[in-house]
C-alpha positions in Angstrom: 103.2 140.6 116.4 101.4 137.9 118.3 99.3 136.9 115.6 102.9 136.2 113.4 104.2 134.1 116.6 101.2 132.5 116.7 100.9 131.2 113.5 104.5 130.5 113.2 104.3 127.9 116.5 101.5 126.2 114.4 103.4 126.0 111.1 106.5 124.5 113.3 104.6 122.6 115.1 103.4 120.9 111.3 106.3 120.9 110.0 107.5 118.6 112.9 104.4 116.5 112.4 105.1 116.0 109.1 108.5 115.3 109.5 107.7 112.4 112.1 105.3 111.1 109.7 107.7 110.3 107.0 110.4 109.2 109.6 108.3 106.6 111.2 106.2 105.2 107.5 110.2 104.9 106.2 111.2 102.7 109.7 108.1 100.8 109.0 108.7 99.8 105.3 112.5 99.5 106.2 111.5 96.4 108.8 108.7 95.5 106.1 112.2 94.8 103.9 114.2 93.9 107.0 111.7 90.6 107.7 111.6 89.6 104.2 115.7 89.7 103.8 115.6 87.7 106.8 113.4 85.1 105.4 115.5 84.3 102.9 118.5 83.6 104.7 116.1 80.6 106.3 115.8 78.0 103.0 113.6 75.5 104.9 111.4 78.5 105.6 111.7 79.4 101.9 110.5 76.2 100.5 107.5 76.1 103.3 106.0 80.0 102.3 106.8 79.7 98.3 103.3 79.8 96.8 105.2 77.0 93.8 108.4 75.1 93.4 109.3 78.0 90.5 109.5 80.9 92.9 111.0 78.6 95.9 114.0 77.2 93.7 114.6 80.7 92.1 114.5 82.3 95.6 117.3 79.3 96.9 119.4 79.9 93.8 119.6 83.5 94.3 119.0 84.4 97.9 122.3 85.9 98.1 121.2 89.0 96.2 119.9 92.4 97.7 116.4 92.6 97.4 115.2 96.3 96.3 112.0 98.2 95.6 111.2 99.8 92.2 107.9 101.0 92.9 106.0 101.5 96.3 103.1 99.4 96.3 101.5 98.0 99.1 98.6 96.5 99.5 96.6 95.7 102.5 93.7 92.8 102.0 92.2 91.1 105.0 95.2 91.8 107.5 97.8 90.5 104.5 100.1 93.2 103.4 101.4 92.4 99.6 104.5 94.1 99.4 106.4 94.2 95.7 110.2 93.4 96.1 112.6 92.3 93.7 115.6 90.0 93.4 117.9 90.3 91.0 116.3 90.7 87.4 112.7 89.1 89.0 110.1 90.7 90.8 108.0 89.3 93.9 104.9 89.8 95.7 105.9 89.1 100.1 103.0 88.6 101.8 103.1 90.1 105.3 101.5 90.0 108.8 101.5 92.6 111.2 102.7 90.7 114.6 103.0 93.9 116.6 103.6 97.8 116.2 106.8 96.8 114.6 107.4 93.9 113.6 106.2 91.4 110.4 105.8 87.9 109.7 105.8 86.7 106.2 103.2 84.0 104.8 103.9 83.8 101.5 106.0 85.0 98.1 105.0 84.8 94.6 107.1 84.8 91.8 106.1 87.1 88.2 
């Protein structure tokens, strides 16, 4: 009988952990989204990170639009996060820095 309560304060005790886990990677990839949205309501900022003139005037014609994720990659390289996003019908690579436990700072979008 103690063996069972035992081993069922471990399993609840990873279940939690788990749970916490996926709670605290989907806040993180939520402000990921929430710093990129933000950039683009900034069009000087826009025109300053754009890597070229195509992605900056597509991003000022259509920052209006919800961006959205089709597939989960992200990429970490040399402190830069590359995180895939799209706009509309045209998908983007945001460049991210980590500024603190929480917050991110983008350098840079490409255009596909």
């Amino acid at each position: 009988m103690v063996i069972t309560e035992i081993y069922g304060g471990v399993l609840l005790v990873i279940v939690a952990a788990i749970i916490i886990v996926l709670f605290v990677n989907d806040f993180i990839r939520k402000r990921m989204v929430l710093a990129c949205r933000n950039i683009l309501l900034d069009r000087e900022k826009i025109s300053q990170i754009s890597v070229d003139n195509k992605t900056a005037d597509y991003l000022l014609r259509n920052y209006k639009h919800e961006l959205y994720r089709v597939d989960e990659i992200i990429s970490k390289e040399n402190n830069l996060i590359k995180y895939k996003l799209c706009l509309k019908k045209r998908s983007f690579d945001f460049y991210l820095k980590k500024q603190n436990l929480w917050n991110y700072k983008v350098v840079a979008i490409k255009m596909y």
